[in-house]
C-alpha positions in Angstrom: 0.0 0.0 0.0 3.2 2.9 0.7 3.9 2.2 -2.5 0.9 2.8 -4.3 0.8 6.2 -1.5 4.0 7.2 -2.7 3.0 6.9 -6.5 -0.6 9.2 -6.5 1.2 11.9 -4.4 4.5 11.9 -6.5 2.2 11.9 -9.6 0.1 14.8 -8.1 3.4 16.9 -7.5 4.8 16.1 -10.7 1.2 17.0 -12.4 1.3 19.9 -10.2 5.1 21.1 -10.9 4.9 20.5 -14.3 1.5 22.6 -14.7 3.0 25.4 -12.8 6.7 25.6 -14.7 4.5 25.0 -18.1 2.4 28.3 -17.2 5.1 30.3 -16.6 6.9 29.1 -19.7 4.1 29.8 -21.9 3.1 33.4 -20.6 7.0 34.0 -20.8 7.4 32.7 -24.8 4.0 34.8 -25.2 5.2 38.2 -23.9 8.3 38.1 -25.8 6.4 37.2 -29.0 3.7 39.9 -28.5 6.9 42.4 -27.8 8.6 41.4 -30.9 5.4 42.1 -33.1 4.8 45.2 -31.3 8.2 46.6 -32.0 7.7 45.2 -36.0 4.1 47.5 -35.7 6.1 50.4 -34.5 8.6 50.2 -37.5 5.9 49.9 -39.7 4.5 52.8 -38.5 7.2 55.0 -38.0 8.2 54.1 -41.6 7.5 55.3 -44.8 5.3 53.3 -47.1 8.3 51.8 -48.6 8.8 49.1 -46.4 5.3 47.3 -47.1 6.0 48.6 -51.2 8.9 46.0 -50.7 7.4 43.1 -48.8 4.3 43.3 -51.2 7.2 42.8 -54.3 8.5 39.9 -52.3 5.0 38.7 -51.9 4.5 39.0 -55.6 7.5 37.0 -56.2 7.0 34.4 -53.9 3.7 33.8 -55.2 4.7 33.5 -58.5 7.8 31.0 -58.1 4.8 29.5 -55.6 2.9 29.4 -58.1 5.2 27.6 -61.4 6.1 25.0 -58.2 2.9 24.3 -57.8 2.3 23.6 -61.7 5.2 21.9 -62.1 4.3 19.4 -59.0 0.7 19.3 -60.6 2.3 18.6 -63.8 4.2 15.7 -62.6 1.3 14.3 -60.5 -0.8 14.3 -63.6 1.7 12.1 -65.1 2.4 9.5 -62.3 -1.9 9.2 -62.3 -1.7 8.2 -66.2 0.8 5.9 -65.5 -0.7 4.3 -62.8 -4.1 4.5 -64.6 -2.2 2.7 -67.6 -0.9 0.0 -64.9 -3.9 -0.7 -64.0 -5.8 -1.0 -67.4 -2.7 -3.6 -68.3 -3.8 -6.1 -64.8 -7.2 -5.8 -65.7 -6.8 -7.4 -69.1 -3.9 -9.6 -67.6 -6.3 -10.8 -65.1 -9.6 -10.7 -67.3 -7.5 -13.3 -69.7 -6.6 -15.2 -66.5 -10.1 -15.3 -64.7 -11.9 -15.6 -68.3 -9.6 -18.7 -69.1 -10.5 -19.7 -65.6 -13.8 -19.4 -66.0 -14.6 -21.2 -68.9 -12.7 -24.4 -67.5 -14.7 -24.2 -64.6 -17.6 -24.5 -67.4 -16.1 -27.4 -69.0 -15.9 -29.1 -65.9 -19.2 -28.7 -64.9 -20.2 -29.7 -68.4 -18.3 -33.2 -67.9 -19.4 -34.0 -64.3 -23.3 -33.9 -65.5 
């Protein structure tokens, strides 16, 4: 019984310790990423319009080398489905020879047993 004592209140503490360290981690990591983005707000601001000119051209950019990735993956994707599809057409008739072959011996031997 001390043992199973000693486990539920060293799990409580633990539970307890790590809920309390995980708070103040957390509101920590928070302040100092709501600081960061207020200080980026106050460059912004302070700034001429130049600034957001810039990141909208890099935006732009981005989106179109985005964009000529995303055809070229859509490209390729198209490619590897017609090959599969084509794969797959092939065992079909592969195994609609096999199981039609199949099935008409089953036939014959059902002819003979009668």
């Amino acid at each position: 019984m001390s043992q199973r004592d000693g486990f539920a209140s060293g799990f409580l503490a633990g539970a307890l310790f790590g809920g309390l360290v995980g708070g103040v981690l957390g509101a920590v990591i928070t302040s100092r990423l709501d600081l960061e983005s207020t200080e980026e707000e106050a460059e912004l601001s302070n700034g001429a319009v130049e600034p957001k000119k810039n990141s909208t051209k890099r935006r732009m950019r981005a989106s179109e080398t985005g964009d000529l990735e995303m055809e070229t993956a859509r490209r390729s994707l198209e490619d590897k489905i017609a090959q599969l599809n084509a794969t797959i057409d092939e065992v079909r008739k592969q195994l609609g020879d096999v199981n039609g072959n199949a099935s008409q011996g089953v036939s014959d031997r059902s002819s003979i047993q009668e």
